[in-house]
N, C-alpha and C positions, 0 to 999 in steps of 0.2 A: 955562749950566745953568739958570739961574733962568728964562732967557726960557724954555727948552723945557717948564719947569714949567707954565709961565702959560698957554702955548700947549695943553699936553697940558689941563689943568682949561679951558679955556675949549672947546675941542673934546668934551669929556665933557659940561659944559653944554646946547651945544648940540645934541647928542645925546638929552640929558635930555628938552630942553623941546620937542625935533622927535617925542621918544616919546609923553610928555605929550600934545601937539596930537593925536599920532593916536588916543591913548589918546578923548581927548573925542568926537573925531569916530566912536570906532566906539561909543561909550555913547549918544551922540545919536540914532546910526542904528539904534541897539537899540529907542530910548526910540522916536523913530517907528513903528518897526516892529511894538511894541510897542502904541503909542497907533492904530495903524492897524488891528490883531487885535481891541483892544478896540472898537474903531467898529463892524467887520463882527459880531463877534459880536453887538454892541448892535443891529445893521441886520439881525442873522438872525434874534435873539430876539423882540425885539421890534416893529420893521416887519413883517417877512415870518414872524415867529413861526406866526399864524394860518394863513397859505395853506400855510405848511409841515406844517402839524398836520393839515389837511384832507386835504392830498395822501397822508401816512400814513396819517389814517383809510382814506382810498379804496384802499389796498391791502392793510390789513387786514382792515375789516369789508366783509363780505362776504355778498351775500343768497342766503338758503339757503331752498330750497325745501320747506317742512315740510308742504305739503298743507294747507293751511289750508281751511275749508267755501268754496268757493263760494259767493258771497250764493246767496238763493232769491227767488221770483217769486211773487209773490200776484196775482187777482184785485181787481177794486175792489172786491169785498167783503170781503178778508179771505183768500179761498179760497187753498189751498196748489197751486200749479201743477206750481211745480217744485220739486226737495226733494232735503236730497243724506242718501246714507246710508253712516255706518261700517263699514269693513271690515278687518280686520286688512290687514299689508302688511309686506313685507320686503326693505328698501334697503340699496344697498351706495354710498359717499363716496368719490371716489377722491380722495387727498391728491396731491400736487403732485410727490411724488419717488417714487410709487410705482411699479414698475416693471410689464411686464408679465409677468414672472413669477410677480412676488407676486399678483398679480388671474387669474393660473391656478389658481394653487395655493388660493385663496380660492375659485375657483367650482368645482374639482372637490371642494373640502369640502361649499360648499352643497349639490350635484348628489349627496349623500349624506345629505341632511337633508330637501330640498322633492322633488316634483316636479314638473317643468320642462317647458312646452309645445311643442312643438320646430318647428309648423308654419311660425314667423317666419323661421328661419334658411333663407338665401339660400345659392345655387350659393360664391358670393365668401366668404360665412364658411364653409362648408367646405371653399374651396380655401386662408383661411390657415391654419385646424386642418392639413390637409396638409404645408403647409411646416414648421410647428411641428413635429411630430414626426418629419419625414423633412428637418429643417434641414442634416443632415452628406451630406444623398445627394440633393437637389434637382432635381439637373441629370440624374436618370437616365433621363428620358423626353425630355430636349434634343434635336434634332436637333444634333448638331455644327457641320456646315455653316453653319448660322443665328447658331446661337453665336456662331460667328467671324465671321461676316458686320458683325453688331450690336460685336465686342467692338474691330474693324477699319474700322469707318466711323469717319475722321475727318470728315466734315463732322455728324457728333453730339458735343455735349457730353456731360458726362457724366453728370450729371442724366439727359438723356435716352436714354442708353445704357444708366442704370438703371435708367429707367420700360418699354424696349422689352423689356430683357430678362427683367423680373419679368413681363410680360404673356405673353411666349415662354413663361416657365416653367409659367404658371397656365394657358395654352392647354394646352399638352402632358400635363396631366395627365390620365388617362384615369378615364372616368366611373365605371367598377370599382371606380377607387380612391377617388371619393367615395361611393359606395355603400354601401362596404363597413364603415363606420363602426358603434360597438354602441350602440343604444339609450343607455347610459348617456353615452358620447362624444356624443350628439348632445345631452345634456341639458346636459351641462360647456359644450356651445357656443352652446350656446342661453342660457345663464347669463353666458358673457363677454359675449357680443354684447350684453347689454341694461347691462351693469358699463360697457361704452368706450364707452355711445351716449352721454353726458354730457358735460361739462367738470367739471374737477378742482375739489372744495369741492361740487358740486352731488351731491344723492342720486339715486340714480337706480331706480326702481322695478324689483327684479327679480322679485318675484312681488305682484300687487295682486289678485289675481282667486282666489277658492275657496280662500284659504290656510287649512286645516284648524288647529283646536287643536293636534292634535298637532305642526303641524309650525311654529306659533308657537313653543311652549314648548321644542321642539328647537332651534331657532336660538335662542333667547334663553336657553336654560342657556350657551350657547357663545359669546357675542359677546365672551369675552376672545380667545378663540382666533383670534377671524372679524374681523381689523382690517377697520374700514371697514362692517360691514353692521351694522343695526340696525334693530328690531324696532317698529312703528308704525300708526298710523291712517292711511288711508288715504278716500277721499271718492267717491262713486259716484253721478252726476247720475240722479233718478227724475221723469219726468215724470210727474203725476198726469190727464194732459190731449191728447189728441189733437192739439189746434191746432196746425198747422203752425206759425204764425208763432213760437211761443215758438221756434224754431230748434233745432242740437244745438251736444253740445260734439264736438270731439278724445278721445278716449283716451288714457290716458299713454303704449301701445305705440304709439300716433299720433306724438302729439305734436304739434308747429306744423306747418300744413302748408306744404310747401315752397316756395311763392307767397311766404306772409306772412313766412318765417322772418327774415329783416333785419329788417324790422319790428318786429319782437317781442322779436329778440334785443336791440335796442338800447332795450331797453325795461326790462332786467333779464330778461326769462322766460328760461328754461330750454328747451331742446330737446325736453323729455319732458311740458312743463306743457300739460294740456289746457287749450284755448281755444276761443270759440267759435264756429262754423262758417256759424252760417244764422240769419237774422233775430235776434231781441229776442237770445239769447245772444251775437252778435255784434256786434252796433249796440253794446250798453254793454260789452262784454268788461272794460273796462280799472276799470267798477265795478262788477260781479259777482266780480272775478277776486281780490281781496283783499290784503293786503299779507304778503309774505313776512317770514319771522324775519329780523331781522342778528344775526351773530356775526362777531366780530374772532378771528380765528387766531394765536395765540402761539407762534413758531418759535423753533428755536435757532441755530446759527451756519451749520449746514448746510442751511437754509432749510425743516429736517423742523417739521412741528405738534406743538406738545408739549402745548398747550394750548387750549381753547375756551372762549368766553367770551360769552355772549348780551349784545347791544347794545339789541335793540329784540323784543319779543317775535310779534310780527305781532299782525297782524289777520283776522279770516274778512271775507267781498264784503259788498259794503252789499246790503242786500233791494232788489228793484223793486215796486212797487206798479203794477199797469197799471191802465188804464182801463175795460178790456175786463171784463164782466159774464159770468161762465161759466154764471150760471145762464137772462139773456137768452141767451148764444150758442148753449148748448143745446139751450133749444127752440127758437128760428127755427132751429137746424142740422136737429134733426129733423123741422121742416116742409117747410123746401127739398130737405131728402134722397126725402122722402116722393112732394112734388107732382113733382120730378124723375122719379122713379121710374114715376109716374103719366101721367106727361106722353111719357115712354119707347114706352107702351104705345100710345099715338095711331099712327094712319098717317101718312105724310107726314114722321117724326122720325128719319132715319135716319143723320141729322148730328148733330143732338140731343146733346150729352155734356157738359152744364155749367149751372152756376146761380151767380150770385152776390145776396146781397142788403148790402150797409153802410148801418147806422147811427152817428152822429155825434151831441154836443151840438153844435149851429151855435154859441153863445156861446164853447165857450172849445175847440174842435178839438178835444174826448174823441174817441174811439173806442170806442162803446160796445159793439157787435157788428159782424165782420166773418167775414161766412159766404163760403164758396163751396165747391161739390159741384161731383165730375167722375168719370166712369165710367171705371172702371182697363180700359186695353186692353192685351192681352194682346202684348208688344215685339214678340214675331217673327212673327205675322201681325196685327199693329193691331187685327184683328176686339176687340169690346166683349168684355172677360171674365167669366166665370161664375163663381160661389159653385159648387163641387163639390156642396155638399149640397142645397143650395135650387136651382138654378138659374139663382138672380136674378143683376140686373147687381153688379157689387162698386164701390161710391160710396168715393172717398178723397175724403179734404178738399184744398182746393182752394182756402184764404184767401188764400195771397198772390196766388193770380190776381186777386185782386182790383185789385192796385198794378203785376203786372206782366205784363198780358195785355190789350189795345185789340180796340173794337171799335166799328162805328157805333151811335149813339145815337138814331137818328131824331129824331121831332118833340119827345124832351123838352128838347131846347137852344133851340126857338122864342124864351123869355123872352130869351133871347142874342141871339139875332136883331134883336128889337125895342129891345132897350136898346144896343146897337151903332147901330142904325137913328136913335134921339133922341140919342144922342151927337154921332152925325154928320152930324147936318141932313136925312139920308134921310127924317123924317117926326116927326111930332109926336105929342103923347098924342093921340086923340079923330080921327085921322084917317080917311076910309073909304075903302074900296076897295073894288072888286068881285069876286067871287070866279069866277072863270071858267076853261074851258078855256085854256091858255100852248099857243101854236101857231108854234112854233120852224120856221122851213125845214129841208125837210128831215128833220126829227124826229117820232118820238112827241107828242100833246099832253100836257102835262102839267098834274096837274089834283089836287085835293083830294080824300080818298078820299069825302067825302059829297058833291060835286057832279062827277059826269061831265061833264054837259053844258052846265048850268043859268049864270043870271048872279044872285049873289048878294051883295046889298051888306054889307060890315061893318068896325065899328071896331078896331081894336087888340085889346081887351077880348074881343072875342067869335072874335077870329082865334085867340086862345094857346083860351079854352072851347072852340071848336067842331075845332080843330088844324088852322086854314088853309094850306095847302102855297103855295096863289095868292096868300097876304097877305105872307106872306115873302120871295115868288118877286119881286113886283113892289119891296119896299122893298128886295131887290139891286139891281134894274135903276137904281132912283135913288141908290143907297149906288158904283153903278158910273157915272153921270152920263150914265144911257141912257133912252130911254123906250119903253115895250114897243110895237111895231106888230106883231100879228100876223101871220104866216105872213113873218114879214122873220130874215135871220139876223141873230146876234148877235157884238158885238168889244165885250168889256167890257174896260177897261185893268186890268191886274193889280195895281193900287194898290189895289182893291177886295174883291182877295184877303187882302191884307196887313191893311187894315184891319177886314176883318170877323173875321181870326184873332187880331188884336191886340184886338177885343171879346172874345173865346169868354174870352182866355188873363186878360184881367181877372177873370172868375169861375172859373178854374182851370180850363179844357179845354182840352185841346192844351200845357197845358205840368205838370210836377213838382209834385205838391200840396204836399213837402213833409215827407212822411212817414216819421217817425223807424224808419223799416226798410231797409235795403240793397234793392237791384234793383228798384227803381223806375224804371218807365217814361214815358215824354210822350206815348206812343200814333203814331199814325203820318198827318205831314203829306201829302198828296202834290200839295205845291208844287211838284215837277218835272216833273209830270203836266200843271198847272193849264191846263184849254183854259175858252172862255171861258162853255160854258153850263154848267160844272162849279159856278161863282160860286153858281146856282142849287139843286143839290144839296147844295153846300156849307152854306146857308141851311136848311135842313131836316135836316140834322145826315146824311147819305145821301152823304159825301165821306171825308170826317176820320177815326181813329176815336180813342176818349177811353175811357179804363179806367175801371172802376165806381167807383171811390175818387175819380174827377176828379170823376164826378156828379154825389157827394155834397158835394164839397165846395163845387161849384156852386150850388146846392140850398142848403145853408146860408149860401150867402154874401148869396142873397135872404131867406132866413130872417130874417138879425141885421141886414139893413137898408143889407148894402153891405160889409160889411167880409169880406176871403178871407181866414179863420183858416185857421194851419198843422195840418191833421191829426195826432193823437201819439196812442199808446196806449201810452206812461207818463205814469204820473200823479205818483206820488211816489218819491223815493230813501227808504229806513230805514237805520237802522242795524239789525246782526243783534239778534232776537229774546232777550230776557235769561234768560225764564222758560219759554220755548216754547207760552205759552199767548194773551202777549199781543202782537201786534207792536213792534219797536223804536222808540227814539225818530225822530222827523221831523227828518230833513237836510237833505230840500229838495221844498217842491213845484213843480211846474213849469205857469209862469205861461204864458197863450196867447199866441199868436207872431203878429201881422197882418202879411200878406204884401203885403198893401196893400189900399186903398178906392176903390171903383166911381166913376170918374168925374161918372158919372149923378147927377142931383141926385135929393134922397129921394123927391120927389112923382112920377119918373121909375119908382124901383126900386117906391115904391107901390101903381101903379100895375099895374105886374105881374104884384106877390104878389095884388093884388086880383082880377086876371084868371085867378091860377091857383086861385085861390079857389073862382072856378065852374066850373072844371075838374070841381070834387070835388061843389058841389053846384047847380051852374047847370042852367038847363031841357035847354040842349043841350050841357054839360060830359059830352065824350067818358070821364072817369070818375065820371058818376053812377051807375050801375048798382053800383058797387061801393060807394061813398065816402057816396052822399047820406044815409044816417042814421049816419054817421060822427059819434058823439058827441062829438070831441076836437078838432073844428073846425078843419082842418087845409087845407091848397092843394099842390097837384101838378102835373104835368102826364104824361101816357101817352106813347108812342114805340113807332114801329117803321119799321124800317129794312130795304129790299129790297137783301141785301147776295151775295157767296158764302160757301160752305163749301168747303176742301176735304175732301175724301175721301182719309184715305190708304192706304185699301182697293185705291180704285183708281188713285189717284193721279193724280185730274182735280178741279176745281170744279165746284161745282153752284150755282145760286139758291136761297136760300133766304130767311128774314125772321127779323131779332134782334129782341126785344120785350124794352121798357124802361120804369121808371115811375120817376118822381122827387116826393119830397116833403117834408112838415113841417108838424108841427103842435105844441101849439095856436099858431093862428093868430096872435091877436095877442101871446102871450109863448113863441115854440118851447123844446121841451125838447130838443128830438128832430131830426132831419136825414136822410133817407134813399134809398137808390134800390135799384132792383131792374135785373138785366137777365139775359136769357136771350140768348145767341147761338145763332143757326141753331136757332131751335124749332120750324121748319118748312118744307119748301117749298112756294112761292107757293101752287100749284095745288088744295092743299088748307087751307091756311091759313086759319079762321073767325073768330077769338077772341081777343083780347090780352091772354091768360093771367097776363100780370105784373101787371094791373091786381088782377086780384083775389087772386093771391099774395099782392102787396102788401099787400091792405086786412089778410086772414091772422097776416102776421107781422106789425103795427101793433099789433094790436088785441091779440097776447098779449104783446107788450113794456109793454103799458099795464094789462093784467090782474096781470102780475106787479109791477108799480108800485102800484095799488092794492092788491092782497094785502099788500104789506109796510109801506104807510104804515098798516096797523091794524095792524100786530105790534109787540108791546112790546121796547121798545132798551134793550139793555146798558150803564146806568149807568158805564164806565170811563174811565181817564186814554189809555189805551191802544187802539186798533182790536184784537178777539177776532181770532183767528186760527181760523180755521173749517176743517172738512173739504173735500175737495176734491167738487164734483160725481158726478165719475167715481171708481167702486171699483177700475178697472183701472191699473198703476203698467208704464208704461213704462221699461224700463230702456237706460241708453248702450248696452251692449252691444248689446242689441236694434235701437237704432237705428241702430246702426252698418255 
């Protein structure tokens, strides 16, 4: 008995202490499991606290598109270019759980308050209004047969059994039946269609254009009623300025257009936000364009909005300040319109339909005027179009031809010529040559337009004065490692080619100046072409062709002494205007950009500018007649080039002759940089006169008139640049441009 006692307590025991142990072991595993909770929380809070808090900002706050101004666009004086103006506007937000019954029922209330322009609505939004309200009877114009066809193809998924047979259904619909819709149903549809063109949080502009008082104050007595739409300003781009290059924008019924729309969407924009389409509004879009509102959205468990909460309040575009003078662009626009016009009336001009002239500081790549005239022709028969009233020709402007339209340059690339020529050992400063008929086997002679026949000696110096064709002609043959024998043919190695185009593209011809505007061209090499007394042509600028803006950038690259600035026409970023009277603070101005420096050594490039010097007032400087009492002491050089036209009248080429001028002055410290060219201002057969030269001297002399006019007007003591009237009284509006 007693042992079984012992026995029995000592099996209880160890019962005990077998509970015990497990007892520890599962408090230990707690205590880890426990110490293991506290770690990761300690690892979520605080390590990864931060990227965790960002990740919820980023799917709370959220950028909402409040219409903020578009910066605006000044001249370098100040002038207002471009300018935006307020408009009332009435937006509908679609929330994330909203359904599309609600956003019916929401736009046939608006379509009872605005009205709604209905031209936008497409065949497909009136074939879903269709399905909409014949959703129970859909299939009553189905052909059967197809039905089953599509409902009975198994090698269709079903996805795609879906997509065939909602197409089936929307084909079969008969055009009666979208016809037949009322005026007011076309308004309701017209109203959704612009409510689902968005994403969810973003507002979406359903009336921005003519919204009457009355029918602000109607929707906005009722915006309890109208979840989602609300009552606002809206921004309407005015140009005050003809010039093309300011570029346009998009409309909000635009929107991005579909090329860019990745772009833009991954950018934050909105589907509806206008952007900008062509030149200077495009080039900076991203700082004209502004900074949207953030708001963080406050949901409840159903993931509805219950609350809104502004994060960041936006910003309106920063200003641009160009470089460009509207009140220079002006009048040389109205001189080149005019002598155009004039030039029209000549015999022989019946390709004739363009002008450009660009001015440049050479020191820091301004763009100070950038003209170009072109006769509007009438699309469907080409012929040159008429003013209804006047009968005259109808002139559009025609700036950016300037950057994206090539053409030969004739003799005013000589300096190129010869500074490629000392570069490469072809010839030295002070060498002479004779100026003679080039008598190629087989060919025409070719010859200088002031000696047909004659043998005349001359240096460097007096080849770029007098516009030597035979001083040029000959430093190819040695730049080609030939020596001319008359009446012999010619085999120049094409290394010759290369080299003298890798001179041109040193002073900026034949290659990209550079310029801060979209659709910039390099003009057109025709190295595929290259035979070998082309090298010749090539030499006298009568191969290549090179855009008026390569010209000038040429032309000022001998100005400052060797250096090829990057062409810009901005000048300064602002911030917006505080007072509207005075411009904003300075963000950034923008420093000149060297694209690189002339090999040539200075006494090289010296020498040139020296030669073009007497271009302007040497005894036989082919522009003295125009230039020799040019009081601004200035050097150039004349051009012209025997090139064709086409005709797309008739739809063949003709011969004709482009006349070009390039120049700068004052001489020894430039302000200025410029060229002139006319394409096809004539053919041969009547061709007298090198028209550009004295256009040129023209538009010089009143860019320097108005330069003096203003250095004796008294300056506006401020902290701030005035912000002045525009030139032009007339206000272009987007719509209009559109």
């Amino acid at each position: 008995m007693k042992k079984a006692k012992q026995q029995t307590r000592s099996s209880k025991s160890k019962q005990r202490a077998h509970l015990i142990f497990r007892m520890n072991i599962l408090f230990f595993t707690i205590f880890l499991l426990f110490t293991a909770l506290i770690f990761r929380l300690g690892y979520l809070q605080i390590v990864k606290g931060e990227d965790y808090s960002r990740i919820l900002a980023r799917t709370e706050e959220v950028p909402v598109n409040t219409s903020v101004p578009r910066g605006r666009i000044f001249d370098s004086q100040g002038r207002i270019l471009v300018d935006n103006q307020a408009e009332r506007a009435i937006t509908y937000t679609k929330m994330q759980t909203t359904t599309g019954d609600e956003m019916w029922g929401i736009a046939e209330q608006l379509a009872q308050l605005i009205e709604k322009e209905t031209s936008q609505i497409t065949k497909s939004d009136l074939q879903d209004y269709w399905l909409r309200k014949n959703k129970d009877d859909m299939y009553r114009y189905v052909d059967k047969d197809e039905q089953d066809a599509i409902e009975q193809d198994e090698t269709l998924t079903n996805p795609e059994k879906s997509r065939q047979m909602n197409r089936l259904i929307r084909d079969s619909i008969p055009e009666a039946e979208l016809e037949s819709f009322t005026e007011q149903e076309l308004e309701n549809i017209a109203i959704y269609r612009d409510m689902v063109s968005g994403y969810a949080l973003s507002p979406q502009i359903i009336k921005g254009e003519n919204v009457t008082v009355e029918e602000f104050a109607r929707v906005s007595e009722r915006l309890n009623e109208l979840t989602g739409v609300n009552t606002t300003t809206d921004w309407r781009r005015v140009r005050n300025s003809n010039l093309a290059i300011l570029g346009t924008t998009t409309l909000p019924k635009e929107g991005i257009p579909r090329s860019d729309l990745n772009h833009y969407l991954a950018r934050d924009y909105s589907r509806n936000d206008r952007v900008g389409r062509s030149y200077v509004e495009q080039q900076y879009e991203e700082i004209l364009q502004g900074q949207k509102s953030v708001v963080k959205n406050i949901t409840d468990g159903k993931g509805r909005v219950i609350d809104t909460q502004t994060v960041y309040e936006g910003d309106p575009g920063k200003d641009l300040v160009l470089s460009i003078d509207t009140e220079v662009q002006a009048k040389l626009e109205e001189i080149v319109t005019q002598r155009l016009l004039e030039m029209k009336r000549n015999s022989g001009t019946r390709h004739l339909d363009r002008m450009f002239f660009t001015m440049m500081d050479p020191n820091t790549g301004e763009v100070i005027a950038m003209v170009g005239k072109i006769l509007r022709r009438d699309p469907v028969t080409s012929e040159f179009a008429r003013d209804p009233q006047t009968g005259g020709y109808i002139v559009d402007d025609y700036a950016f031809g300037t950057f994206t339209t090539a053409y030969e340059a004739g003799s005013t690339i000589k300096a190129g010529t010869l500074l490629t020529g000392y570069r490469e050992g072809a010839i030295r400063p002070g060498d002479v040559k004779v100026d003679e008929p080039i008598l190629i086997a087989q060919d025409r002679p070719k010859t200088s337009v002031f000696n047909r026949t004659g043998r005349i000696s001359m240096n460097d110096i007096t080849a770029i004065e007098r516009s030597s064709n035979v001083y040029m002609f000959k430093t190819a043959f040695t730049l080609a490692d030939e020596v001319y024998r008359p009446r012999q043919s010619i085999n120049f190695n094409f290394d010759a080619f290369t080299k003298m185009r890798n001179g041109y593209a040193q002073l900026g011809l034949g290659v990209p100046t550079g310029i801060d505007l979209p659709g910039e061209v390099s003009g057109y090499s025709n190295s595929d072409n290259d035979e070998a007394g082309k090298l010749l042509d090539l030499s006298i600028g009568q191969y290549d062709t090179y855009t008026p803006l390569q010209l000038t950038q040429y032309i000022a690259t001998l100005a400052n002494g060797g250096k090829r600035i990057q062409p810009r026409v901005l000048k300064e970023i602002r911030q917006a205007s505080e007072n509207g009277v005075e411009m904003g603070v300075l963000e950034r101005e923008i420093q000149p950009t060297v694209l690189n420096i002339l090999e040539n050594t200075p006494s090289e490039i010296e020498r040139m500018r020296s030669a073009m010097r007497r271009v302007y007032s040497g005894s036989a400087g082919t522009a003295r007649g125009s230039f020799a009492d040019f009081k601004y002491d200035g050097a150039g050089k004349t051009g012209t080039a025997e090139t064709f036209a086409y005709d797309p009248v008739q739809r063949t080429q003709f011969p004709t002759v482009t006349l070009s001028h390039v120049g700068f002055a004052p001489y020894d410290n430039p302000v200025v940089a410029y060229s002139t060219m006319i394409p096809w201002a004539s053919t041969r057969d009547v061709y007298e006169t090198n028209t550009s030269t004295p256009l040129t001297r023209e538009l010089v002399d009143a860019y320097f008139e108005i330069m003096e006019r203003r250095a004796g007007e008294e300056k506006v003591d401020s902290l701030y640049p005035q912000i002045i009237p525009s030139i032009s009284e007339d206000a272009i509006d987007e719509e209009d441009e559109s």
